[in-house]
PDB file with one MODEL, atoms N, CA, C and O in Angstrom:
MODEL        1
ATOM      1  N   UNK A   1       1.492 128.885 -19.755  1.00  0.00           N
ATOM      2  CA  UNK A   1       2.696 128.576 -19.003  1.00  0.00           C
ATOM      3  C   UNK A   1       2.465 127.388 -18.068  1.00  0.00           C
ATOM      4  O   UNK A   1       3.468 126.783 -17.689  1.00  0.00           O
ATOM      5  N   UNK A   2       1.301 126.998 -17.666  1.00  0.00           N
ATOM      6  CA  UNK A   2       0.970 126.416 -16.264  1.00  0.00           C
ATOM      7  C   UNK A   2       0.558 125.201 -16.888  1.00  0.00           C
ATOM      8  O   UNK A   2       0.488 124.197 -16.179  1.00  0.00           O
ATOM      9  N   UNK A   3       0.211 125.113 -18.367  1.00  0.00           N
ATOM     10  CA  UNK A   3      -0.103 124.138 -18.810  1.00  0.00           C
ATOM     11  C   UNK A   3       0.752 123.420 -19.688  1.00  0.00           C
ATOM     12  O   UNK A   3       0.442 122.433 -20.357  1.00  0.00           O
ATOM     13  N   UNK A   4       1.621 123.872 -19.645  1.00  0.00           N
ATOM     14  CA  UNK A   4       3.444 123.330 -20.316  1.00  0.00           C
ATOM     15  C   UNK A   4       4.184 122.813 -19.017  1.00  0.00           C
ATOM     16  O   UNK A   4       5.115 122.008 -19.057  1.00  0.00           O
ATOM     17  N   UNK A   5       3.649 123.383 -17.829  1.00  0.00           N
ATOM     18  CA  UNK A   5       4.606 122.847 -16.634  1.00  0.00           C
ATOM     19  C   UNK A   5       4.389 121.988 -15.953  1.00  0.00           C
ATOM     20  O   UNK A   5       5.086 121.554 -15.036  1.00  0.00           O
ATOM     21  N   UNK A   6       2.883 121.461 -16.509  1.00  0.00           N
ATOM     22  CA  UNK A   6       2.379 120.471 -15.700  1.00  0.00           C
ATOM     23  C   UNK A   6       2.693 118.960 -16.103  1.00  0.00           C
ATOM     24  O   UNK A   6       2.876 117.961 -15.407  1.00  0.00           O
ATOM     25  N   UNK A   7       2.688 119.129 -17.278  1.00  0.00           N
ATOM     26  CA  UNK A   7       3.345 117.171 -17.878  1.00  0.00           C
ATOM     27  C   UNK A   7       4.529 117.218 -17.634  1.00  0.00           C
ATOM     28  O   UNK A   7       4.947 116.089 -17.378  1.00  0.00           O
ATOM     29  N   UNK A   8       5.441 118.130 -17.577  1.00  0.00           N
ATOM     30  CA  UNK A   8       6.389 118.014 -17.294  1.00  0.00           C
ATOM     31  C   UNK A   8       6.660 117.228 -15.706  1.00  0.00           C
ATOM     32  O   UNK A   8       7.044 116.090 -15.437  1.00  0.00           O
ATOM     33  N   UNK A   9       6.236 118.497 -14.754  1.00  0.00           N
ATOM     34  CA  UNK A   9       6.028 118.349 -12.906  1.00  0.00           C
ATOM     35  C   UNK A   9       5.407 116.850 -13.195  1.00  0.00           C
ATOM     36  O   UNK A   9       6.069 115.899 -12.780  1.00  0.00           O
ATOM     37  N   UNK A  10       4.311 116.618 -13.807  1.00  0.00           N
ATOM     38  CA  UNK A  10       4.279 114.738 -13.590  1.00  0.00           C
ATOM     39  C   UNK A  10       4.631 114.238 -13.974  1.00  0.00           C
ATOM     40  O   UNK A  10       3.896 113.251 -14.015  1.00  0.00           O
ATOM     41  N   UNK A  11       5.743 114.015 -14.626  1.00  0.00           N
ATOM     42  CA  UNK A  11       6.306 112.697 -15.828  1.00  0.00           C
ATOM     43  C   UNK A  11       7.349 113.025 -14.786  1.00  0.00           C
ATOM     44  O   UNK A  11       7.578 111.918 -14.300  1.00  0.00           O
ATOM     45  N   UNK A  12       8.227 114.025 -14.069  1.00  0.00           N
ATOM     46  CA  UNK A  12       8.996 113.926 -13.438  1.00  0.00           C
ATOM     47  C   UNK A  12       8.876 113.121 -11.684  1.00  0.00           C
ATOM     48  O   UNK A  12       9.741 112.533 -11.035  1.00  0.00           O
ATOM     49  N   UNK A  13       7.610 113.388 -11.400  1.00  0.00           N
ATOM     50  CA  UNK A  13       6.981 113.099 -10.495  1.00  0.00           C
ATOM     51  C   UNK A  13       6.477 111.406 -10.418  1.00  0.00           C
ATOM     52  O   UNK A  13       6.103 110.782  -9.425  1.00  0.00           O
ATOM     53  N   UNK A  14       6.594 111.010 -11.609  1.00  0.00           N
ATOM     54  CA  UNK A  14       6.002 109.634 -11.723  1.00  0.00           C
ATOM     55  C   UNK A  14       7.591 108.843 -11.844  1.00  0.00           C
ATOM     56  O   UNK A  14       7.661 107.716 -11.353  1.00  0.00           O
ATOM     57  N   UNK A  15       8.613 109.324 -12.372  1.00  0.00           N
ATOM     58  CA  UNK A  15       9.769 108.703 -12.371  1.00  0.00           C
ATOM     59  C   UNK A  15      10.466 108.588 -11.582  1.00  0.00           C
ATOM     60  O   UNK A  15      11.364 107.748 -11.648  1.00  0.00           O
ATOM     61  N   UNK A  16      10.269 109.566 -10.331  1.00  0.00           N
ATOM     62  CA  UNK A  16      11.357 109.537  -9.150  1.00  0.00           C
ATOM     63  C   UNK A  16       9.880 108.930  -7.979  1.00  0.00           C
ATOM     64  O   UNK A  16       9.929 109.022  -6.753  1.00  0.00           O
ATOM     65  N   UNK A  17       8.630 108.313  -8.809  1.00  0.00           N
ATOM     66  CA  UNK A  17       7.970 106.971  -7.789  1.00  0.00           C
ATOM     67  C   UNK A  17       8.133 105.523  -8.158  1.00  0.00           C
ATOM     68  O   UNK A  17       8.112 104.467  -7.525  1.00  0.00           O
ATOM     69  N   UNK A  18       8.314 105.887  -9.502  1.00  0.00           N
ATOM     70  CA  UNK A  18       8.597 104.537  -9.800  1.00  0.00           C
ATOM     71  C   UNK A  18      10.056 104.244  -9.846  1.00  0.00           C
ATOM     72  O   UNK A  18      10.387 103.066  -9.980  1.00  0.00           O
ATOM     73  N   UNK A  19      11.059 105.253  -9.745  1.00  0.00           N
ATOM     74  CA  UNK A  19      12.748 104.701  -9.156  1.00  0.00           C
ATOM     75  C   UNK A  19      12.447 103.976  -7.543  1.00  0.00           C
ATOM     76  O   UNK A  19      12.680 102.827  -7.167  1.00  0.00           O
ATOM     77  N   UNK A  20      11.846 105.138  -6.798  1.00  0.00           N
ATOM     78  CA  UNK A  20      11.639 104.892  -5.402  1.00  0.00           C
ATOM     79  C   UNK A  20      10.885 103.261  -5.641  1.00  0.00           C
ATOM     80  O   UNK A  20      11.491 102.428  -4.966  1.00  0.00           O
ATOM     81  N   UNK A  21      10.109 102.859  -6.174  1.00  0.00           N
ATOM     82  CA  UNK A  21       9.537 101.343  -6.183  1.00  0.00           C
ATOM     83  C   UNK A  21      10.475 100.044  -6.518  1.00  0.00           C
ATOM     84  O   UNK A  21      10.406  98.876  -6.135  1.00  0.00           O
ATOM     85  N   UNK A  22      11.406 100.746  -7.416  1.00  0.00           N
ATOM     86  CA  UNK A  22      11.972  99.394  -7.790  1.00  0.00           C
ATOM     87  C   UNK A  22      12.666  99.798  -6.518  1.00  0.00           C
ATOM     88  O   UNK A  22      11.887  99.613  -5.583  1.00  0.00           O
ATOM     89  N   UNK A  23      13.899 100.307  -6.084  1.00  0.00           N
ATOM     90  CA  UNK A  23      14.395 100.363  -4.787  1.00  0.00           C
ATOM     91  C   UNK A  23      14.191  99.339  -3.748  1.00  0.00           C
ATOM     92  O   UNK A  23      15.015  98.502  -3.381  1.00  0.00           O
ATOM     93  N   UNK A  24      12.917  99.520  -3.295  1.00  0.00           N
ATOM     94  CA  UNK A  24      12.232  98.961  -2.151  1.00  0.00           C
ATOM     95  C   UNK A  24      12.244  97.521  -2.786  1.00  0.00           C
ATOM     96  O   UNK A  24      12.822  96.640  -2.149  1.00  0.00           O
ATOM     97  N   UNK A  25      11.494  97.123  -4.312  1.00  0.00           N
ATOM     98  CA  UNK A  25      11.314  95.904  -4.577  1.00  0.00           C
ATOM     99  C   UNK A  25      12.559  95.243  -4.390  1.00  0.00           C
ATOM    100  O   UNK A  25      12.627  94.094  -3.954  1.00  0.00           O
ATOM    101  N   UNK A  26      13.737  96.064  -4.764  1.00  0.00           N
ATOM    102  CA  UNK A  26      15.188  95.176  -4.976  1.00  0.00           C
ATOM    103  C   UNK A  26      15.450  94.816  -3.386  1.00  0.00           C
ATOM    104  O   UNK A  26      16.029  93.738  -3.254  1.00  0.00           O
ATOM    105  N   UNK A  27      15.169  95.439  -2.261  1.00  0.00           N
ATOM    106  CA  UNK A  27      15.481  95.430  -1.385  1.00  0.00           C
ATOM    107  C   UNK A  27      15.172  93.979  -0.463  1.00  0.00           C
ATOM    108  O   UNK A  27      15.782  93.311   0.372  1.00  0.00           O
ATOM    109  N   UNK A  28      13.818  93.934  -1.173  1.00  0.00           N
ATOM    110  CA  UNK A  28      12.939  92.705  -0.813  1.00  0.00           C
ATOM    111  C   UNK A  28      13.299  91.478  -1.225  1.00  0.00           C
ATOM    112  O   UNK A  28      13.254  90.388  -0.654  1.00  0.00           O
ATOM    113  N   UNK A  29      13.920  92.029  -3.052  1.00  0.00           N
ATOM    114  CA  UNK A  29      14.366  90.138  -3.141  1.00  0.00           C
ATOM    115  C   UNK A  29      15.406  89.864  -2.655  1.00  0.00           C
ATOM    116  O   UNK A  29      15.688  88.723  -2.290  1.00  0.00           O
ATOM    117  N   UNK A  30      16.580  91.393  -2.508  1.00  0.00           N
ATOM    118  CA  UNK A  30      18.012  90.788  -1.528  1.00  0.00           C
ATOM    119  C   UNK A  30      17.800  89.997  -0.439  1.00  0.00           C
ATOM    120  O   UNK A  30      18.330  88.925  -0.150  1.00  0.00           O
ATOM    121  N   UNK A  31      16.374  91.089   0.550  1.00  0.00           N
ATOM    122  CA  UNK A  31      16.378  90.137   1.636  1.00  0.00           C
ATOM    123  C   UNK A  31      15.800  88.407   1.480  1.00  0.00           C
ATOM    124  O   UNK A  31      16.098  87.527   2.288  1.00  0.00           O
ATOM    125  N   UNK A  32      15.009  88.226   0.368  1.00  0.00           N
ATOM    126  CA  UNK A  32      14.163  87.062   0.237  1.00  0.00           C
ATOM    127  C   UNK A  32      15.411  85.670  -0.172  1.00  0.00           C
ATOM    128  O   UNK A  32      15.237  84.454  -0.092  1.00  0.00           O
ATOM    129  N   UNK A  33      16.877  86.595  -0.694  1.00  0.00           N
ATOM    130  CA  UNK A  33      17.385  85.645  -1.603  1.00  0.00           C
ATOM    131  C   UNK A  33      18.741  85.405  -0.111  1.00  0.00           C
ATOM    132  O   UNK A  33      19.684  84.624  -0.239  1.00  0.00           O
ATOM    133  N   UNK A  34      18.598  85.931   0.682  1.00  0.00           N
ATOM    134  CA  UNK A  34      19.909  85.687   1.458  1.00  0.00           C
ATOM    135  C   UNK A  34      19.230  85.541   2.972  1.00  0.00           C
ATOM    136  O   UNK A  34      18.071  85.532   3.387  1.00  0.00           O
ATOM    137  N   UNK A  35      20.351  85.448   3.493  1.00  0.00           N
ATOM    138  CA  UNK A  35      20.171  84.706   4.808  1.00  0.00           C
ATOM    139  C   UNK A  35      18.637  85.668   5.632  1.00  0.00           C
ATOM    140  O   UNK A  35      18.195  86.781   5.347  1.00  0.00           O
ATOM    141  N   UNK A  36      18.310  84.968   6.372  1.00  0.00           N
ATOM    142  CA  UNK A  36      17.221  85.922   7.424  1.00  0.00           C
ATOM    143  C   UNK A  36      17.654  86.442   8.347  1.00  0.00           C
ATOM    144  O   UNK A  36      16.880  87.281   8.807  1.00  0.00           O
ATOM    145  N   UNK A  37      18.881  86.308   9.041  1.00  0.00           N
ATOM    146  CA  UNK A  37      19.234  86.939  10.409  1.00  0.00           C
ATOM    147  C   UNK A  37      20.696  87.254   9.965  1.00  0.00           C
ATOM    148  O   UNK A  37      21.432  86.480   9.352  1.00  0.00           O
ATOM    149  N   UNK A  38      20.970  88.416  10.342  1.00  0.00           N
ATOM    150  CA  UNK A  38      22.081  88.744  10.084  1.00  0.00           C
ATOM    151  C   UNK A  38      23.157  87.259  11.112  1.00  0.00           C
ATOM    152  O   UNK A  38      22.606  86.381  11.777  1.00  0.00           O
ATOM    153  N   UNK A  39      24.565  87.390  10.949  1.00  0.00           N
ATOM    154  CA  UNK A  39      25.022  86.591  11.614  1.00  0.00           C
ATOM    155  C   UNK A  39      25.342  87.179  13.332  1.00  0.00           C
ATOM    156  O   UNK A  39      25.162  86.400  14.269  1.00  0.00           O
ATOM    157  N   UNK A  40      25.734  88.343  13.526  1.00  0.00           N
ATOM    158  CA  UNK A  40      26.119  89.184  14.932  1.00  0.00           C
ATOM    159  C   UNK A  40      24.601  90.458  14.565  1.00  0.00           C
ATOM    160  O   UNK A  40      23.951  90.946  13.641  1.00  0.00           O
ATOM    161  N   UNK A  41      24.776  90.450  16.447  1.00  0.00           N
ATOM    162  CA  UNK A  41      23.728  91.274  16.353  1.00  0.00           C
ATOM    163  C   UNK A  41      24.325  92.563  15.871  1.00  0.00           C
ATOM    164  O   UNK A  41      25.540  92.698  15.726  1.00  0.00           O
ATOM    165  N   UNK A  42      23.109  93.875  15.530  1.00  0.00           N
ATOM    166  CA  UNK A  42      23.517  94.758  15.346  1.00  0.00           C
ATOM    167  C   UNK A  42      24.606  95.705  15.915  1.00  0.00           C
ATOM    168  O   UNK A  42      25.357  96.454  15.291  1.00  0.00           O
ATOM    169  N   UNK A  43      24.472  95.407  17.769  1.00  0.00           N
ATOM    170  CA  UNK A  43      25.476  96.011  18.388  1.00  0.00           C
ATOM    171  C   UNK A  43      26.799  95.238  18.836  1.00  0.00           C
ATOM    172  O   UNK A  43      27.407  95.483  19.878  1.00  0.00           O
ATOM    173  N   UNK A  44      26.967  94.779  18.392  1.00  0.00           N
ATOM    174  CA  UNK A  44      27.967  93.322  18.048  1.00  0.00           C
ATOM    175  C   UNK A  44      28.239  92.315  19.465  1.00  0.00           C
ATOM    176  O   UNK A  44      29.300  91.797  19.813  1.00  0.00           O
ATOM    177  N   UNK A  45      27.204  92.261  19.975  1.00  0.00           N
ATOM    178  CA  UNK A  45      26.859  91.500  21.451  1.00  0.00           C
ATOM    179  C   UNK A  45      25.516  90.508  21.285  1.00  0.00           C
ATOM    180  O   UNK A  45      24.492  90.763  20.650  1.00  0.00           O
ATOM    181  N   UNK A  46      25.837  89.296  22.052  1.00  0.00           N
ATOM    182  CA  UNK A  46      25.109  88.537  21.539  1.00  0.00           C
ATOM    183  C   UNK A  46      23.489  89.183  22.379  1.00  0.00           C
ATOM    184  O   UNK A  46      23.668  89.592  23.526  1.00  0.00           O
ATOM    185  N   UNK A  47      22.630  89.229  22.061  1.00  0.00           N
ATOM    186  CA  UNK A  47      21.060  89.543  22.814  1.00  0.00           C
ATOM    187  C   UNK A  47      20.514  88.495  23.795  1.00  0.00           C
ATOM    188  O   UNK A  47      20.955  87.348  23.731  1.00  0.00           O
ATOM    189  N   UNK A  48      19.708  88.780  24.574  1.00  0.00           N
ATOM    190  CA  UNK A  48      18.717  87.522  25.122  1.00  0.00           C
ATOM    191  C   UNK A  48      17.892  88.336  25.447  1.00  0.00           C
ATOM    192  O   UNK A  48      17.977  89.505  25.825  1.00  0.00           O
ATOM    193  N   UNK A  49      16.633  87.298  25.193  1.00  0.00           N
ATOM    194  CA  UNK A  49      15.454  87.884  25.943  1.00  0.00           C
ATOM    195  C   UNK A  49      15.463  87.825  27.459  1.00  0.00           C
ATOM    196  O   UNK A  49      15.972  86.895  28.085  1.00  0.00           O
ATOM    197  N   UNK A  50      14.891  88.834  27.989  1.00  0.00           N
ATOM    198  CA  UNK A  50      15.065  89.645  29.349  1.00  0.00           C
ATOM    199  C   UNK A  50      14.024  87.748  30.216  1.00  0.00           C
ATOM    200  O   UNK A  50      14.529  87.125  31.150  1.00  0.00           O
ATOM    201  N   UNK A  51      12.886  87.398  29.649  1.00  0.00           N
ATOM    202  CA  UNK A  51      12.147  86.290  30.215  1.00  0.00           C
ATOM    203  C   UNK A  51      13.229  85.005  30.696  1.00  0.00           C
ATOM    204  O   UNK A  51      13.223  84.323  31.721  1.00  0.00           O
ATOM    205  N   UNK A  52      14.466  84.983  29.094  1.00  0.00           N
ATOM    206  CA  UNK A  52      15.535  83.936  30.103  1.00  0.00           C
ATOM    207  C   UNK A  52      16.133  84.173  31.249  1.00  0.00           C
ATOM    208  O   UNK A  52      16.943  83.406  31.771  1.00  0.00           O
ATOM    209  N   UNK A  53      15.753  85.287  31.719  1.00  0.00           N
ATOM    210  CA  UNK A  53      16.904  85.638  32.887  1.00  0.00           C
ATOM    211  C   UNK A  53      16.651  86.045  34.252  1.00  0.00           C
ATOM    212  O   UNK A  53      16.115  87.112  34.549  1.00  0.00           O
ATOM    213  N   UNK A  54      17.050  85.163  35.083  1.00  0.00           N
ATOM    214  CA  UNK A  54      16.624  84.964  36.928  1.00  0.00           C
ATOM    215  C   UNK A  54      16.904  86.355  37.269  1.00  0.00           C
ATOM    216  O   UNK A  54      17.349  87.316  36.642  1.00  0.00           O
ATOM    217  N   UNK A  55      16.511  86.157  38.439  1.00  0.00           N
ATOM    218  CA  UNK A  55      16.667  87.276  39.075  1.00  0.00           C
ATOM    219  C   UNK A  55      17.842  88.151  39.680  1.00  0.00           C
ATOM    220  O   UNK A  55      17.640  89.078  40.464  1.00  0.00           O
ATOM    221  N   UNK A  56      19.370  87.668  39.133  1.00  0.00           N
ATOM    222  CA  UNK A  56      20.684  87.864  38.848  1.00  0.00           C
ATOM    223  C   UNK A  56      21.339  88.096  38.106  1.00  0.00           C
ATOM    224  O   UNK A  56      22.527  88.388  38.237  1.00  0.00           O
ATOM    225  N   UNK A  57      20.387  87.983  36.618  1.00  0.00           N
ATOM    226  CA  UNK A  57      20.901  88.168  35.467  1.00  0.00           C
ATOM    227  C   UNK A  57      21.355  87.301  35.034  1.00  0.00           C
ATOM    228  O   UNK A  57      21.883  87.434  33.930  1.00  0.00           O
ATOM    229  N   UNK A  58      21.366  86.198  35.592  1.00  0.00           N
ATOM    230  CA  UNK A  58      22.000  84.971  34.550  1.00  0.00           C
ATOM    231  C   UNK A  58      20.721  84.481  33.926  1.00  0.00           C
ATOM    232  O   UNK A  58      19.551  84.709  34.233  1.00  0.00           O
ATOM    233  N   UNK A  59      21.388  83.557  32.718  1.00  0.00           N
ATOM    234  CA  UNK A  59      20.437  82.548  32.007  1.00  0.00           C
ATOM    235  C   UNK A  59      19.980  81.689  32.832  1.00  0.00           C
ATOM    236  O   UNK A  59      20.814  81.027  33.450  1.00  0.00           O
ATOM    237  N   UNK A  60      18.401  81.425  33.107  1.00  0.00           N
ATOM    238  CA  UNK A  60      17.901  80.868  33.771  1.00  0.00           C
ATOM    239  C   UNK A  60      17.881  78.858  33.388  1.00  0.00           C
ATOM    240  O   UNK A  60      18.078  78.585  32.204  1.00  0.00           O
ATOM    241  N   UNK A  61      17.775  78.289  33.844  1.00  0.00           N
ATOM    242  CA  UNK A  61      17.827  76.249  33.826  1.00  0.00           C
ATOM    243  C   UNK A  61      16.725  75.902  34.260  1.00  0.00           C
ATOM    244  O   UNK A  61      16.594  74.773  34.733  1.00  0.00           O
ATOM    245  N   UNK A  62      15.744  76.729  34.207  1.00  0.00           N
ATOM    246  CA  UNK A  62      14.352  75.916  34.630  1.00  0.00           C
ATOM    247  C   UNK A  62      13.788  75.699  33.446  1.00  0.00           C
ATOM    248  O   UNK A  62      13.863  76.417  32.449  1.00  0.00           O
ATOM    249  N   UNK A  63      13.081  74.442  33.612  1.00  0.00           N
ATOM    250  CA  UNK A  63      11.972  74.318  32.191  1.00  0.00           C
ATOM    251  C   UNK A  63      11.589  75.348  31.604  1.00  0.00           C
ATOM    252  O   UNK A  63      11.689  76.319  32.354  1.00  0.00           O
ATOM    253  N   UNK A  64      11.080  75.672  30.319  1.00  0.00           N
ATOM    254  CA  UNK A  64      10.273  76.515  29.809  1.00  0.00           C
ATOM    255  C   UNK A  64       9.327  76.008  29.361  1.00  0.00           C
ATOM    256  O   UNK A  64       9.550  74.864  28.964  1.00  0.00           O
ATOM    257  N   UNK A  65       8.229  76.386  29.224  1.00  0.00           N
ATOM    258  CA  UNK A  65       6.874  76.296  28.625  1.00  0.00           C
ATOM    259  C   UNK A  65       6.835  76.436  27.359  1.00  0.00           C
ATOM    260  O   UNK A  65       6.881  77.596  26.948  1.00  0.00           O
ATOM    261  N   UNK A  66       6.751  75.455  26.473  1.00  0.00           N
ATOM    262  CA  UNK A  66       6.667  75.625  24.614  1.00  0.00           C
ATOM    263  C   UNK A  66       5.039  75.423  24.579  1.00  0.00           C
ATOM    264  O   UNK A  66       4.414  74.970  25.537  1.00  0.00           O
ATOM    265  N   UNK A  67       4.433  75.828  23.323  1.00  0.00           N
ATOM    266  CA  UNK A  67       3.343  75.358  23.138  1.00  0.00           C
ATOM    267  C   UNK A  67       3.085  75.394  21.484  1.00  0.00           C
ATOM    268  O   UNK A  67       3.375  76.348  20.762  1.00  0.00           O
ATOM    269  N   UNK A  68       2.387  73.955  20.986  1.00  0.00           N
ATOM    270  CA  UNK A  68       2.519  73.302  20.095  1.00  0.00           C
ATOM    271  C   UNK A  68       1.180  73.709  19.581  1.00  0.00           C
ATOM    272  O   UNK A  68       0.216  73.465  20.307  1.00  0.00           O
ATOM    273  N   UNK A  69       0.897  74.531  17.972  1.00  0.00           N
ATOM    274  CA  UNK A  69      -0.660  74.326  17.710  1.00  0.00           C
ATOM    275  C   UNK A  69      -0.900  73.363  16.653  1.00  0.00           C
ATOM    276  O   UNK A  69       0.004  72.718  16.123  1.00  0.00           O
ATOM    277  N   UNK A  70      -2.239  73.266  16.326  1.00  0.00           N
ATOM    278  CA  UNK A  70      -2.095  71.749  15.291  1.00  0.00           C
ATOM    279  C   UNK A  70      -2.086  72.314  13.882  1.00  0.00           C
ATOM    280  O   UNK A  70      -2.459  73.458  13.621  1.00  0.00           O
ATOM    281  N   UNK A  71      -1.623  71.417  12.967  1.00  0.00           N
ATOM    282  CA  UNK A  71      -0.956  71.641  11.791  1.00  0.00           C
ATOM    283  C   UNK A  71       0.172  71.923  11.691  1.00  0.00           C
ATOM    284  O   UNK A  71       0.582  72.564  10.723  1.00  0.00           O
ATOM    285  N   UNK A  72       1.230  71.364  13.019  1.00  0.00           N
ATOM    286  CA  UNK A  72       2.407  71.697  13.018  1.00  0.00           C
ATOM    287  C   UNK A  72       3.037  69.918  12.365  1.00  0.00           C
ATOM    288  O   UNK A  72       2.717  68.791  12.743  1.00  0.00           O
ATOM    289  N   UNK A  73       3.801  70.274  11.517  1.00  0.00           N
ATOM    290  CA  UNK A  73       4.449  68.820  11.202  1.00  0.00           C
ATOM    291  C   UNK A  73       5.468  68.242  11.657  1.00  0.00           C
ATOM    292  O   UNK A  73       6.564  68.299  11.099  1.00  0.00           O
ATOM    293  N   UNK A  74       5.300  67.775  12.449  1.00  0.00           N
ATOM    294  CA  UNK A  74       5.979  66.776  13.534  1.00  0.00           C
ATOM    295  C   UNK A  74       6.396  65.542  13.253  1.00  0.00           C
ATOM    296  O   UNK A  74       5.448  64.930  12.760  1.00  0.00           O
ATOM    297  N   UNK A  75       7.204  64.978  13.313  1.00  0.00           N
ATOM    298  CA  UNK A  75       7.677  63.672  13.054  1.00  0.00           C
ATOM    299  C   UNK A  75       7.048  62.903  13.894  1.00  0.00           C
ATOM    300  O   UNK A  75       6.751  61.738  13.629  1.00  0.00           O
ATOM    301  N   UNK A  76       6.752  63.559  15.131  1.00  0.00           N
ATOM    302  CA  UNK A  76       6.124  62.464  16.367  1.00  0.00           C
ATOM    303  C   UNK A  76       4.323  62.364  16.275  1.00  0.00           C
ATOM    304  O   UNK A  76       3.366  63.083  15.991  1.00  0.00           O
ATOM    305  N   UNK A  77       4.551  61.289  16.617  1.00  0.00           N
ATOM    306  CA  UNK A  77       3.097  60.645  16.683  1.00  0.00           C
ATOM    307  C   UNK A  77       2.237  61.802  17.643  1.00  0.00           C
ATOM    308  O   UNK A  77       2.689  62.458  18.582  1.00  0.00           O
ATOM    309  N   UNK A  78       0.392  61.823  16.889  1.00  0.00           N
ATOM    310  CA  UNK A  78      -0.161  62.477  17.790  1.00  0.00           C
ATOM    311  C   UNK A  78      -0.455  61.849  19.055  1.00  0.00           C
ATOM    312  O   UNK A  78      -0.261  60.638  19.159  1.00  0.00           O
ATOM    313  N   UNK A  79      -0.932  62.566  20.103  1.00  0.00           N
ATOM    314  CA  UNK A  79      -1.466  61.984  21.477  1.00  0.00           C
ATOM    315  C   UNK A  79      -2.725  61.344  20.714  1.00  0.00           C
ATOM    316  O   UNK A  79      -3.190  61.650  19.615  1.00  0.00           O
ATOM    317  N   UNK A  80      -3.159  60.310  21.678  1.00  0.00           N
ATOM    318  CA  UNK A  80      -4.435  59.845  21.378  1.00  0.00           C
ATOM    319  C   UNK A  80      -5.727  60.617  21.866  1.00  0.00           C
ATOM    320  O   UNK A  80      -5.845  60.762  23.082  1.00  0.00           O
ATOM    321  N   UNK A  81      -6.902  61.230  20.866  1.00  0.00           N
ATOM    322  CA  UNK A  81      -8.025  62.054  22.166  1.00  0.00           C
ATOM    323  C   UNK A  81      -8.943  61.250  23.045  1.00  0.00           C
ATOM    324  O   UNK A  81      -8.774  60.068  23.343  1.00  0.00           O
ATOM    325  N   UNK A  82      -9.754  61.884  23.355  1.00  0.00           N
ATOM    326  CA  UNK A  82     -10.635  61.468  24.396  1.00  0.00           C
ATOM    327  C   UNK A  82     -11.531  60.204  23.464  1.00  0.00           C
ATOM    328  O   UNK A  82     -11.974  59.258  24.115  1.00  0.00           O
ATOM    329  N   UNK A  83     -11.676  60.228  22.525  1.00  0.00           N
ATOM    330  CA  UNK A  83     -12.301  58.685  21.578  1.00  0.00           C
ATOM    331  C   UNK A  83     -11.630  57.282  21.377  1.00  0.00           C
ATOM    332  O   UNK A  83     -12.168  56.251  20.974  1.00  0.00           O
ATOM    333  N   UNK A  84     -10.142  57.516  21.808  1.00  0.00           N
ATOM    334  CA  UNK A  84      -9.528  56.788  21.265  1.00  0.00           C
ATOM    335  C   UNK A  84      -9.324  55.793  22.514  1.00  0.00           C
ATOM    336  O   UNK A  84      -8.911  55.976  23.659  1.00  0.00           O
ATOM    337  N   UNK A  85      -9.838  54.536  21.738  1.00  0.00           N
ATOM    338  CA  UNK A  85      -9.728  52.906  22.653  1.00  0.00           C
ATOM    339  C   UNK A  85      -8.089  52.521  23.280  1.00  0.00           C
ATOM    340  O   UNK A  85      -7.894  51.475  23.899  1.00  0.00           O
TER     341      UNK A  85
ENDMDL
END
């Protein structure tokens, strides 16, 4: 009995992993083939990070600090280093 129920329990067992796989795969090329960010946020309000914002809650107008690492492709010329005449 136990040995009639067992190819069964896995052939059933292997089909509802490999449904569950394509699933996920399809899921991946929808996301790969369409936009990256939805257009509105999820709660239909626009977000900000909490760092833009003074101590009033508004969007803050002071400089921010970017930082650039190398192998970034830039249209702009590099700085010159410490060798350069």
């Amino acid at each position: 009995m136990l040995s009639s129920l067992f190819p069964l329990l896995y052939g059933t067992l292997f089909v509802a992993l490999l449904w569950q796989a394509f699933r996920v795969m399809g899921k991946g090329f929808r996301a790969a083939s369409g936009p990256i960010a939805e257009p509105n946020d999820r709660t239909g309000r626009v977000t900000v990070h909490p760092e833009l914002l003074d101590n009033e809650g508004k969007i803050t107008d002071e400089a921010l600090l970017t930082v650039r690492f190398s192998g970034d492709d830039d249209s702009q010329e590099e700085a010159p280093g410490p060798d350069a005449e």
